[in-house]
C-alpha positions in Angstrom: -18.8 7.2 -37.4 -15.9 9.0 -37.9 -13.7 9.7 -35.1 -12.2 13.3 -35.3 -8.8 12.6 -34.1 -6.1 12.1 -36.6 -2.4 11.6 -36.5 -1.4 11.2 -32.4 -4.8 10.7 -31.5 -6.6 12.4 -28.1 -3.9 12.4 -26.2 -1.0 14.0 -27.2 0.4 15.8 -24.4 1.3 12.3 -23.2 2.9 11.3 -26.3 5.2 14.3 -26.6 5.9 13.3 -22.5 6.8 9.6 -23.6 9.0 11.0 -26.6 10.8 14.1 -23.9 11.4 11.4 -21.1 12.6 8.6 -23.8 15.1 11.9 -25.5 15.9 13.0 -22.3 16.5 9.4 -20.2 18.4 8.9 -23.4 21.2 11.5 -23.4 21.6 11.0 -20.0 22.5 7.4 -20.1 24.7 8.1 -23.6 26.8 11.0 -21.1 27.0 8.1 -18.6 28.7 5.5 -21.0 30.9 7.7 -23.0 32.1 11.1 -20.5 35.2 10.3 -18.2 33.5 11.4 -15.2 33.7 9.7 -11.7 29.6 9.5 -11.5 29.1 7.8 -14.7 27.1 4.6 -12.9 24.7 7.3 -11.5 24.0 8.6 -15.0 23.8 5.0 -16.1 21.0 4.7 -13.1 19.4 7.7 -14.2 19.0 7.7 -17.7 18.0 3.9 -17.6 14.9 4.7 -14.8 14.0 8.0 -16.8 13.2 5.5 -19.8 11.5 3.3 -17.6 9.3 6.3 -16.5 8.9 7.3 -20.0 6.4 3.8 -20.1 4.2 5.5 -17.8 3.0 8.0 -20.7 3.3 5.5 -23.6 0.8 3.7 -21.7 -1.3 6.7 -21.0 -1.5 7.4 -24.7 -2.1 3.9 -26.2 -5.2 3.6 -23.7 -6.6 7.0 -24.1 -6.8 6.0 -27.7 -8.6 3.0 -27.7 -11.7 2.8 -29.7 -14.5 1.0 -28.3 -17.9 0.6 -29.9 -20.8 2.2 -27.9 -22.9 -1.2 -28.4 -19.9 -3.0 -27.5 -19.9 -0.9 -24.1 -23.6 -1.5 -23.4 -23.0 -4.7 -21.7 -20.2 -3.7 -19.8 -22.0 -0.7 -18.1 -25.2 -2.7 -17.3 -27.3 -1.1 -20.3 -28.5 -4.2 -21.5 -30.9 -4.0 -24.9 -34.1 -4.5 -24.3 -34.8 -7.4 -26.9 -32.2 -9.5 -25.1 -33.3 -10.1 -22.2 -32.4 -9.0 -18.9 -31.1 -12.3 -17.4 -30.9 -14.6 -20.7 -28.7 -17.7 -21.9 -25.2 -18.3 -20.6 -24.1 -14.6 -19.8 -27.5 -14.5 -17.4 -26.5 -17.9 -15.6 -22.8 -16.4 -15.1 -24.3 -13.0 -14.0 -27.0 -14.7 -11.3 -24.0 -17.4 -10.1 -21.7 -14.4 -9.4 -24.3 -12.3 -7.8 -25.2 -15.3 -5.7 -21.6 -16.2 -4.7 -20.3 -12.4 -4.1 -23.8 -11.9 -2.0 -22.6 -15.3 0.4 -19.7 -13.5 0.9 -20.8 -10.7 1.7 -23.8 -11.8 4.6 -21.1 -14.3 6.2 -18.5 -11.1 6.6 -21.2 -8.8 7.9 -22.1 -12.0 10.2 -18.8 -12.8 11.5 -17.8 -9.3 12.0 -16.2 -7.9 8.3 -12.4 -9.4 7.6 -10.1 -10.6 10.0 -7.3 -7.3 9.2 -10.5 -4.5 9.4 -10.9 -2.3 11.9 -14.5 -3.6 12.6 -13.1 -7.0 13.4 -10.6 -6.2 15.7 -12.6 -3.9 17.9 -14.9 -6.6 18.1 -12.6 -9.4 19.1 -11.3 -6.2 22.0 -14.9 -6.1 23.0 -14.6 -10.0 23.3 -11.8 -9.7 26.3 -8.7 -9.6 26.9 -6.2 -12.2 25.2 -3.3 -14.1 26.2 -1.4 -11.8 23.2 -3.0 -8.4 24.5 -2.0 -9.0 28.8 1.4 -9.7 27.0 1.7 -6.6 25.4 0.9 -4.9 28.2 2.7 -2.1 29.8 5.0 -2.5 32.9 5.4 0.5 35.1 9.1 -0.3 37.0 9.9 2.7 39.4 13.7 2.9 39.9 15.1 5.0 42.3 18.6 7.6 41.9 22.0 6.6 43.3 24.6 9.6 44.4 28.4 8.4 43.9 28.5 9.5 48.3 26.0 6.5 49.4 27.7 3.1 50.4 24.6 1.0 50.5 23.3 0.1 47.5 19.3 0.4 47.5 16.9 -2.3 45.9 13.5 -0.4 44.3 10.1 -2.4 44.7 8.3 -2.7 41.6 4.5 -3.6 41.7 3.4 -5.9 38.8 0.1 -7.5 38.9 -0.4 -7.8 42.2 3.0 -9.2 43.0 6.0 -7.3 44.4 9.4 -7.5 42.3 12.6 -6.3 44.0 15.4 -5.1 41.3 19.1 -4.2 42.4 20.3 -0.8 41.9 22.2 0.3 39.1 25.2 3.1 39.4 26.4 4.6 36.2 30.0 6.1 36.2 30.4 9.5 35.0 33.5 11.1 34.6 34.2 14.5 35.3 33.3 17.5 32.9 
């Protein structure tokens, strides 16, 4: 068959994109190099990522043109022929030994809880108790008390942290005059 496309192919809005951000990144690292102006390194910069960018849309048009065969996509989407087999010869013994391994993998996370960064396992290691890590990262309520400049005796403020009382010394913080 045929395919109807000629010259640039399907996709040539992201050809002439590649070609105006390759022109463009272009003249913009030329005015960089040869204008006597104090940003020239940023024009440098800019031209050279412009061109980078430009790969983006070379690489959107080279792989919206690929032709593939429709029978050579049947395997790859699952629509195996008929006369082959559904499970035969080396390709069937790949297929079932993947199934089986991704499957293992599958039942032991669901066993032990999904991964060790998901959400599902850390809410159930939470539901576990409480860890050394997590009484650690607790918060610490400290009450501390204010000091006018007119008081001579310095006030200690009683903290209560799990269970225990902690006396801190009082603080003064000179201000000067507005």
């Amino acid at each position: 068959m045929e395919a109807p496309y000629r010259g640039l192919g399907r996709c040539v809005g992201c050809f002439w994109l590649a070609v105006a951000f390759d022109i463009v990144g272009l003249l913009v690292l030329l005015l960089g190099v040869f204008v006597n102006v104090f940003f020239y390194d940023l024009l440098i910069y800019a031209g050279a990522i412009v061109i980078f960018l430009s790969l983006i849309w070379w690489v959107f048009w080279y792989s919206g043109n690929i032709e593939v065969p429709p029978a050579e996509l049947e395997d790859d989407v699952g629509l195996l022929k008929k006369n082959k087999g559904a499970l035969g010869g080396i390709g069937g013994a790949v297929r079932r030994l993947s199934s089986r391994v991704s499957s293992g993998i599958r039942s032991s996370l669901r066993r032990n809880g999904g991964a060790p960064g998901t959400r599902a396992a850390r809410t159930q290691m939470s539901a576990r108790g409480p860890s050394v890590a997590s009484e650690a990262a607790a918060q610490v309520a400290v009450a501390m008390a204010t000091m006018t400049p007119q008081q001579d005796t310095p006030h200690t403020a009683v903290s209560s942290v799990a269970g225990c009382d902690v006396k801190m010394p009082q603080t003064t913080t000179e201000t000067s005059p507005a």
